[in-house]
C-alpha positions, 0 to 999 in steps of 0.5 A, spaced: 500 500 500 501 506 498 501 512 502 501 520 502 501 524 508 499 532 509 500 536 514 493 540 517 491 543 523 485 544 521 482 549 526 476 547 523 476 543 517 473 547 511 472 546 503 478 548 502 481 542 506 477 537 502 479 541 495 487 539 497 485 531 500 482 531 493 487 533 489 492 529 493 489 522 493 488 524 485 496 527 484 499 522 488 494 515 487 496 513 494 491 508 497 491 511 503 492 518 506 496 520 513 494 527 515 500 529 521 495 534 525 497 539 531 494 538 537 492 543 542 495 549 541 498 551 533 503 553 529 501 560 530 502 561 538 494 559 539 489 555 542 486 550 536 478 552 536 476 545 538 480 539 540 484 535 537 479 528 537 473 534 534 478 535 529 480 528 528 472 526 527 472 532 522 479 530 518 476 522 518 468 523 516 472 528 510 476 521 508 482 522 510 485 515 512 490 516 519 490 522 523 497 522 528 499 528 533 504 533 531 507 534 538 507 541 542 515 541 541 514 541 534 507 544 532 508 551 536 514 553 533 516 556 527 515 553 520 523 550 520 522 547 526 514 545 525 516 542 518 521 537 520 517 534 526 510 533 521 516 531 516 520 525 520 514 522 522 510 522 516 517 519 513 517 514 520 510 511 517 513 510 510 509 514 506 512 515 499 509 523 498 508 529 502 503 534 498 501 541 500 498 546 499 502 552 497 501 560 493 505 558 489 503 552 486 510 550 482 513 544 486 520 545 482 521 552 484 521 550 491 526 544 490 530 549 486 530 554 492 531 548 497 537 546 494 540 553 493 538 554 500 542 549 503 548 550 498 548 558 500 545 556 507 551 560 511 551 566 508 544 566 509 545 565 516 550 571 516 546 577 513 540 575 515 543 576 523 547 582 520 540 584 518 536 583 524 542 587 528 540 593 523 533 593 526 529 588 520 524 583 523 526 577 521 520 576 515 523 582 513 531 580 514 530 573 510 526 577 505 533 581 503 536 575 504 533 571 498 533 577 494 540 578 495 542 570 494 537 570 487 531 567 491 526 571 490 521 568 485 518 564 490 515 569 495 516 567 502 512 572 505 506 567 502 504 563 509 504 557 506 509 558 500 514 558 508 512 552 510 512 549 503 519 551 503 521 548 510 517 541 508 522 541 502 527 542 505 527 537 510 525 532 505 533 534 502 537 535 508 534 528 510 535 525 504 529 522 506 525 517 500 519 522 499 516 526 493 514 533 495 508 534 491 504 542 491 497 544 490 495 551 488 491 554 495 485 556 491 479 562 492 482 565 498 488 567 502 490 564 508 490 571 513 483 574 509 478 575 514 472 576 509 468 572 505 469 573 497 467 566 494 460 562 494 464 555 498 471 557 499 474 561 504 480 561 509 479 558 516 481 565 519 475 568 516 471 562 520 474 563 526 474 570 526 465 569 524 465 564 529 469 569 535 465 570 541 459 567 539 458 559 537 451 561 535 454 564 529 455 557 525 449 558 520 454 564 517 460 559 515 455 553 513 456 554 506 465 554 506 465 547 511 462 540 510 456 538 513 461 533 518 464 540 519 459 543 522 455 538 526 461 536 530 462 544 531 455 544 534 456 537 538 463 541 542 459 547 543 453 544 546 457 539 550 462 544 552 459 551 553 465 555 548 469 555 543 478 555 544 480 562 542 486 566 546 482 571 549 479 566 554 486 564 557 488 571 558 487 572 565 491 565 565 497 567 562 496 574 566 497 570 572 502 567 569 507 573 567 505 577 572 507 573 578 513 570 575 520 573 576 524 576 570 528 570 570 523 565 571 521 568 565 528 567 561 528 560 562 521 559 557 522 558 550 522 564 544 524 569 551 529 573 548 532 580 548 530 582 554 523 581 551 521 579 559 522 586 560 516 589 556 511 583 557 512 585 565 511 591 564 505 591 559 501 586 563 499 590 568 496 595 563 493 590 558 486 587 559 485 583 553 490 578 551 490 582 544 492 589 548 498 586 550 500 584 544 500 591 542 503 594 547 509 589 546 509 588 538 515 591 535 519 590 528 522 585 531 518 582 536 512 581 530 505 579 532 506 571 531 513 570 534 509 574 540 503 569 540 508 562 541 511 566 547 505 567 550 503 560 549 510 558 551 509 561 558 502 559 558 504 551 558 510 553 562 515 550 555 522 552 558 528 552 553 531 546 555 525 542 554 525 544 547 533 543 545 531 537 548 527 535 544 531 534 538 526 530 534 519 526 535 520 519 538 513 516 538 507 517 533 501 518 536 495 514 533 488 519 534 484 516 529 483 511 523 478 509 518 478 501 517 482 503 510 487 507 515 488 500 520 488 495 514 495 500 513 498 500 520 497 493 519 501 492 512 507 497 515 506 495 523 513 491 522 517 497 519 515 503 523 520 507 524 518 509 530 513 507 536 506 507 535 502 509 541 495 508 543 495 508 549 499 515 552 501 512 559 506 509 556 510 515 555 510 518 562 517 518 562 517 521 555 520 529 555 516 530 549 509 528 551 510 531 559 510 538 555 503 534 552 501 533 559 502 540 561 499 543 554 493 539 555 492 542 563 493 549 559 488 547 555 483 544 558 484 550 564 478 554 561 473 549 564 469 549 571 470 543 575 468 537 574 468 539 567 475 540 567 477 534 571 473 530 564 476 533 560 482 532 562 481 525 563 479 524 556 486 527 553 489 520 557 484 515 556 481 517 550 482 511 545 483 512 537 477 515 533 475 509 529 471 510 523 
């Protein structure tokens, strides 16, 4: 059997999710389709809209054939680091392509700029720290950079097109045995906050419909599947709220302002004395947004501002991140019986062990950050609602489908 994987966060599975599941089974003529999915909290630096089993029910009733958990470690990071954790284990379930969507569309303009990449990768590194030492964000530093190296026909300011490029370029540095494929995001841009299209738009304009009001859910009816939706009313109805930064503020706001300075050194993405200016901010800011404004520079952008926030809030230190050097388990959150008919074929030859059962990673450092991210999440609930679903994080079997 053959698979494909894709990488997804799917916060929520909508129709342009279902476009390029398609497009990959037609593309790749896999026989089955594994989807790596973050889990509680997302590349970004933000709260996944609902759980990772919610969005699982959502990737199978789609067709998507196995769905895995990208760890904490590897998903609330930047695309380098996020790519190589969703690539290595997609690679250790044997899937023979990876195909994602991009702005781009072309898969050899991003095999022609990984490959220049790594022969130039030094120099790169050198100017793009020489930049950022003039005062240039780092988009804005790497942007001069690719222009500088000849690189600038595929456009890293494109969200997808980065992460297109990361994923290729851990696939070369690895020298890993999978194809790359790419399909054209169609009809919306990732960041659009509105809605230009009759069925398709970006998963932030849904969020930004759905903010503060789950009863706003007949509004995006026309952009996400039938399975989509109902799942979305069954997580509202059984748990009273949707995940989004703002109901976690007073949680982080305790945390930064009753942490020292130096307490605040030890997470992970606190550097250049930004500890100084969320210290001072929090004490003024009454929204999580309010802080972001009032820390934001060239340097410190929003996103990188969203992960260190997150960072603090699940108490993720410097030193469990360098520790955690590359994924040491698969995850397993669901499956259709095409999905199990897989695992059964390569269960012999996985890279990596197959976990369905997490108490077999208590002494795992990448799954304790796991367990203390899951606290983090679950921390908006009264008790004993809290308590259960914390429980279902530990106890819950994989989804079958």
């Amino acid at each position: 059997m053959k698979a494909a994987g894709i990488i997804v966060e799917y916060n929520p599975f909508h129709n342009g999710h279902w476009y390029h599941l398609q497009e990959t089974k037609k593309q790749t003529g896999a026989d089955c389709v594994i989807a790596v999915m973050s889990g509680n909290f997302l590349q970004r630096g933000e709260p996944a809209l609902v759980s990772k089993w919610a969005r699982t029910k959502m990737a199978l009733a789609a067709g998507v054939d196995i769905v895995i958990e990208l760890p904490y470690a590897f998903a609330v990071q930047a695309a380098e680091r996020f790519a190589n954790g969703a690539v290595m284990l997609l690679y250790a379930l044997h899937c023979a392509e990876i195909c994602f969507g991009s702005e781009n569309g072309d898969i050899t303009a991003f095999l022609d700029a990984a490959k220049t990449f790594l022969k130039q990768k030094e120099e790169h590194d050198r100017y793009v720290q020489e930049a950022l030492q003039k005062g240039l964000s780092y988009p804005q530093a790497n942007a001069e950079a690719w222009k500088r190296f000849g690189l600038a026909s595929l456009d890293l300011a494109k969200p997808n097109n980065m992460l297109g490029f990361a994923y290729v370029k851990s696939i070369l540095q690895n020298q890993l045995p999978i194809v790359p494929r790419t399909i054209r995001r169609i009809a919306s841009n990732y960041h659009d906050e509105t809605f230009s299209h009759p069925s398709i738009a970006s998963a932030t304009s849904l969020r930004k419909t759905l903010q503060g009001s789950a009863g706003r859910l007949e509004m995006i009816a026309p952009y996400i599947p039938a399975a989509t939706k109902q799942v979305l009313r069954q997580y509202t109805e059984t748990y009273g709220t949707l995940h989004e930064w703002e109901v976690y503020f007073p949680f982080l706001k305790y945390r930064i302002m009753t942490a020292e300075e130096a307490e605040l050194r030890e997470i992970a993405g606190v550097e250049e004395g930004i500890e100084y200016r969320l210290k001072q901010a929090i004490a003024t800011a009454s929204t999580f947004s309010a802080l972001i404004d009032k820390v934001k520079t060239k340097r410190y952008t929003w996103t990188r501002l969203q992960r260190t926030c997150t960072h603090i809030l699940t108490n993720f230190t410097k030193e469990q991140q360098n520790q955690a050097e590359a994924p040491t388990y698969i995850r397993l959150l669901g499956m259709t019986e095409n999905g199990r008919r897989y695992l059964q074929h390569v269960k012999k030859h996985l890279l990596l062990p197959l976990v369905t059962k997490v108490a077999k990673l208590k002494n795992d450092p990448i799954y304790r950050q796991e367990k203390k991210a899951a606290s983090a999440y679950a921390a908006i609930f009264p008790e004993p609602l809290r308590t259960q679903v914390l429980k279902e994080e530990y106890a819950t079997a994989p989804i079958q489908l």
